[in-house]
SEDRENMI-309686 format. One record per atom (N, C-alpha, C, CB): x, y, z; residue in one letter. Coordinates in steps of 0.001 Angstrom, whole numbers, m for minus. Atoms other than C-alpha are relative to their C-alpha. Glycine has a CB too. Example, Ala and Ser with C-alpha at 12.3 -4.5 7.8 and 13.67 -1.06 7.14 Angstrom:
REM residues 2
       X       Y       Z rest
     890   m1190       0    A
   12300   m4500    7800    A
     900    1200       0    A
    m992      27    1246    A
    m820   m1190     m60    S
   13670   m1060    7140    S
    m770    1090     730    S
     414     462   m1415    S
This chain:
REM residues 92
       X       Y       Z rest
   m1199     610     511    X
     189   m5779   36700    X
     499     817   m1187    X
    m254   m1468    m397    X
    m416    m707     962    X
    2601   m4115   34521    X
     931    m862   m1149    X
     691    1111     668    X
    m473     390    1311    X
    3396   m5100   30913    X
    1048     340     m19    X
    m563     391   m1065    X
    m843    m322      43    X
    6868   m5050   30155    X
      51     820   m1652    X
     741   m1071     476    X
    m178    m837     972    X
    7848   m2507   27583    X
    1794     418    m713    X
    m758    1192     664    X
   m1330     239     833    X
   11275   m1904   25148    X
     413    1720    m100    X
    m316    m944   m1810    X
    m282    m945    m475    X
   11014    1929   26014    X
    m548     619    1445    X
    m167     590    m914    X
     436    m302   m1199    X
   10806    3440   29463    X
    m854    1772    m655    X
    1566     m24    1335    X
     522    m947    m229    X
    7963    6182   29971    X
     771    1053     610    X
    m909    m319     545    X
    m111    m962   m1232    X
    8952    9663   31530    X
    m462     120    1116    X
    m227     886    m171    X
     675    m212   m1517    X
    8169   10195   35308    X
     334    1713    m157    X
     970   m1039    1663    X
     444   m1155     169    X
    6921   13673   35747    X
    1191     350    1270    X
   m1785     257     109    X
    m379     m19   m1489    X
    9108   14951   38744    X
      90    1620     162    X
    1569    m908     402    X
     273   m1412    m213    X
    8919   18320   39814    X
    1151     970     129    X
    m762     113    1154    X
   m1725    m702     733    X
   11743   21149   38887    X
     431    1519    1213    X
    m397     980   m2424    X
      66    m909    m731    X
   12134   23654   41207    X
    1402    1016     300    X
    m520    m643    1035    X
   m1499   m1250     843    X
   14854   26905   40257    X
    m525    1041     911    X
     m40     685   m2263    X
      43    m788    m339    X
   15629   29348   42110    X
     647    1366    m257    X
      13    m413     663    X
    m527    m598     911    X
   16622   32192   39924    X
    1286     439     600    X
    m838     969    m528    X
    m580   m1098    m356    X
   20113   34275   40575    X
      94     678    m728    X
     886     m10     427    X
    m681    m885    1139    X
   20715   37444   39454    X
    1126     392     339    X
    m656    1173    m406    X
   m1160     m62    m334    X
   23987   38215   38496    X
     550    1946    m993    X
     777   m1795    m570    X
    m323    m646     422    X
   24979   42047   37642    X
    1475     348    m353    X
    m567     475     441    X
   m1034     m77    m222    X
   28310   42621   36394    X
     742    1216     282    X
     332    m541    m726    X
    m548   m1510    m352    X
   28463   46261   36723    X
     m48     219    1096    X
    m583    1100    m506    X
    m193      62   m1508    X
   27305   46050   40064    X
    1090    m594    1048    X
    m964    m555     316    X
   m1359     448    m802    X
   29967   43985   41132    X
     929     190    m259    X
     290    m996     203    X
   m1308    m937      52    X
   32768   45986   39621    X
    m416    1515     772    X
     500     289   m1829    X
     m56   m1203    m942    X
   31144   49198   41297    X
     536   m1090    1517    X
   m1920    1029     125    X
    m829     413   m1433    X
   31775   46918   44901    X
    1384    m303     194    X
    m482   m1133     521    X
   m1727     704    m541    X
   35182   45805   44101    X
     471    1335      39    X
    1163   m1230   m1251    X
    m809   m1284     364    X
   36155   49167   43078    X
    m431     892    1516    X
    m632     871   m1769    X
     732    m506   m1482    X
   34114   50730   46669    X
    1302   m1082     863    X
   m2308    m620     296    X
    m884     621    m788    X
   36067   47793   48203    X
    1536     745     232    X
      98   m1341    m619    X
   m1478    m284     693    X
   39284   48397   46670    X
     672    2184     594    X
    m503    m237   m2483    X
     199   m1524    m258    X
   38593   52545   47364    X
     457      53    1907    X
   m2046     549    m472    X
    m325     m48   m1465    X
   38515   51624   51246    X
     749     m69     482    X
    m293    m485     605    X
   m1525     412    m773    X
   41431   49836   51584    X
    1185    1004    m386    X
     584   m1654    m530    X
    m975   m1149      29    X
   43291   52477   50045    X
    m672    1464     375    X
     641      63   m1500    X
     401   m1416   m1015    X
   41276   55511   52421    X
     472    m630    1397    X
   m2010     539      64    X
    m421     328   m1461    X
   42406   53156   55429    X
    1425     163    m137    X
    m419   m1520     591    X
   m1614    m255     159    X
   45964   52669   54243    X
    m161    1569     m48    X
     866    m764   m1565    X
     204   m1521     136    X
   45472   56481   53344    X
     724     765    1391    X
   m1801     343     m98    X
     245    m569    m994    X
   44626   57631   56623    X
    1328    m164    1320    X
   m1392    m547     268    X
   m1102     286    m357    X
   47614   56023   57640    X
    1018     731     m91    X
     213    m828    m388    X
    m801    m846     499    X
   50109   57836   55341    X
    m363    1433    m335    X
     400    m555    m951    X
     432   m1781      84    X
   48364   61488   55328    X
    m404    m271   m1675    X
    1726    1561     369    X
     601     m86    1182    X
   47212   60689   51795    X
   m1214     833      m7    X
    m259   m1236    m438    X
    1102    m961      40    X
   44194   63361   50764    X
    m632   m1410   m1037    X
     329    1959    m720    X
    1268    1042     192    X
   41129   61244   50450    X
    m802     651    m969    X
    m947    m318    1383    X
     977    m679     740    X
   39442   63551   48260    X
     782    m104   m1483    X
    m346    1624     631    X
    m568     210    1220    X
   42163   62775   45283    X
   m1137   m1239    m115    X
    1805    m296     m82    X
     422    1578     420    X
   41035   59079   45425    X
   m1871     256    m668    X
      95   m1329    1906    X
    1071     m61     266    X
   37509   60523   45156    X
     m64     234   m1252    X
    m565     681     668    X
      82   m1002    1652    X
   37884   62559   42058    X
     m51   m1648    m818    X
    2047    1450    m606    X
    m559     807     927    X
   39783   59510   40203    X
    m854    m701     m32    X
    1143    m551     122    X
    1291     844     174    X
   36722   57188   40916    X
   m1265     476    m719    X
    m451    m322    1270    X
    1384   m1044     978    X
   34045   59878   39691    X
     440     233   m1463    X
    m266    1897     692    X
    m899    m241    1283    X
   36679   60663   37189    X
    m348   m1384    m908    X
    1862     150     437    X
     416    1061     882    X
   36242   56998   35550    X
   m1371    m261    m415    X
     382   m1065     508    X
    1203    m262      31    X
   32523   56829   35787    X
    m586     851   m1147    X
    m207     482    1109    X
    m210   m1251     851    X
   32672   60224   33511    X
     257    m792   m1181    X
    1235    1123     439    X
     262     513    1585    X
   34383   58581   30781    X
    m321    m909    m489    X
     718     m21    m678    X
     309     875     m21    X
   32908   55867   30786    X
   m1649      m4    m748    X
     335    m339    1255    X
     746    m405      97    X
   29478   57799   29822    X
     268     777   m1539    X
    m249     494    1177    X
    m386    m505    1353    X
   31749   59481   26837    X
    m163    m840    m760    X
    1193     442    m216    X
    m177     818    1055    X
   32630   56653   25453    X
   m1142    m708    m780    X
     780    m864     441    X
    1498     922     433    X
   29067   54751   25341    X
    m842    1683   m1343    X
   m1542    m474    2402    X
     902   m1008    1039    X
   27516   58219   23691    X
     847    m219   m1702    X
     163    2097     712    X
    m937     461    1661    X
   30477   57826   20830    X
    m281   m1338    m884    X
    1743    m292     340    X
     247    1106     678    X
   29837   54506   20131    X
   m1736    m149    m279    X
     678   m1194     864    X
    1511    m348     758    X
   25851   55110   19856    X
      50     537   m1528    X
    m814    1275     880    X
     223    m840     729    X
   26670   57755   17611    X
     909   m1142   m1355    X
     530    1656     615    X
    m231     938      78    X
   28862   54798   15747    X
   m1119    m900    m416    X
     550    m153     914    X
    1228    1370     104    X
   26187   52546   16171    X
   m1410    1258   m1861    X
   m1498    m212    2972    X
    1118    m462    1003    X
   23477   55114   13929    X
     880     m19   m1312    X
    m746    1642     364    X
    m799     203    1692    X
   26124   55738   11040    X
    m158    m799   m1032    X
    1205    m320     m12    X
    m133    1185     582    X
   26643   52513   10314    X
   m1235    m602    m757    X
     425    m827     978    X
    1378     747     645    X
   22624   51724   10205    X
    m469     901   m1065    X
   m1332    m232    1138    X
     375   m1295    1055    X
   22055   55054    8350    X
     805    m617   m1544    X
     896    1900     708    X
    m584      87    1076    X
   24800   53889    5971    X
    m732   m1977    m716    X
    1931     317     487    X
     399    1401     550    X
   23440   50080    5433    X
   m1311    m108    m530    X
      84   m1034    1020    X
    1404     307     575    X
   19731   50895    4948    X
     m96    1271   m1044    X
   m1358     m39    1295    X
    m730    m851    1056    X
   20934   53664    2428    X
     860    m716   m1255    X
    1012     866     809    X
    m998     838     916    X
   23141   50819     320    X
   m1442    m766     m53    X
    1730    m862     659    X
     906     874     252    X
   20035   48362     792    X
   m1272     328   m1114    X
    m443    m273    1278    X
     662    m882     842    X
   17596   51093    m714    X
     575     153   m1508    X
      12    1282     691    X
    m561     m60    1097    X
   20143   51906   m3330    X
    m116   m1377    m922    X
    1294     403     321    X
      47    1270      73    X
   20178   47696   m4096    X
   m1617      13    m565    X
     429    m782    1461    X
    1423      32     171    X
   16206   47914   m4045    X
     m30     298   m1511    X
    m850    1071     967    X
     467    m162     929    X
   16087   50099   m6879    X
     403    m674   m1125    X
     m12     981     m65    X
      m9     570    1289    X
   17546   48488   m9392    X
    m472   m1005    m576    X
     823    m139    m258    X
């Protein structure tokens, strides 16, 4: 027999997740592959040279690799310059 009570206990119940992963770079490389096809089919249609469209896709990729090295280089400055002011702070 169960005592009545003025808070209810937890029931254990079992949880079960099934992770997704979600990349977002990966799924702008497919839209952009997508997106690439439909304009090599239209293409192939209008005599368009398929090997422009190539470049311009490799072409983004490229600076895309500039820009991240700039902003590293960005990124050290800044820490070079803050634990250089913090030091300076120290001594006095």
């Amino acid at each position: 027999m169960k005592l009545p009570t003025l808070t209810r206990l937890p029931k254990y119940k079992r949880f079960t997740f099934e992770p997704r992963y979600y990349d977002p770079i990966k799924e702008e490389i497919k839209a952009k592959e997508k997106a690439a096809q439909r304009l090599i089919k239209g293409a192939r249609n209008e005599n368009i040279d398929v090997s422009d469209i190539k470049n311009r896709i490799s072409g983004s990729f490229k600076r895309k690799t500039s820009d991240s090295k700039r902003s590293f280089l960005i990124q050290a400055v800044i820490a070079i310059g803050l634990t250089l002011l913090f030091l300076a702070i120290l001594k006095f």
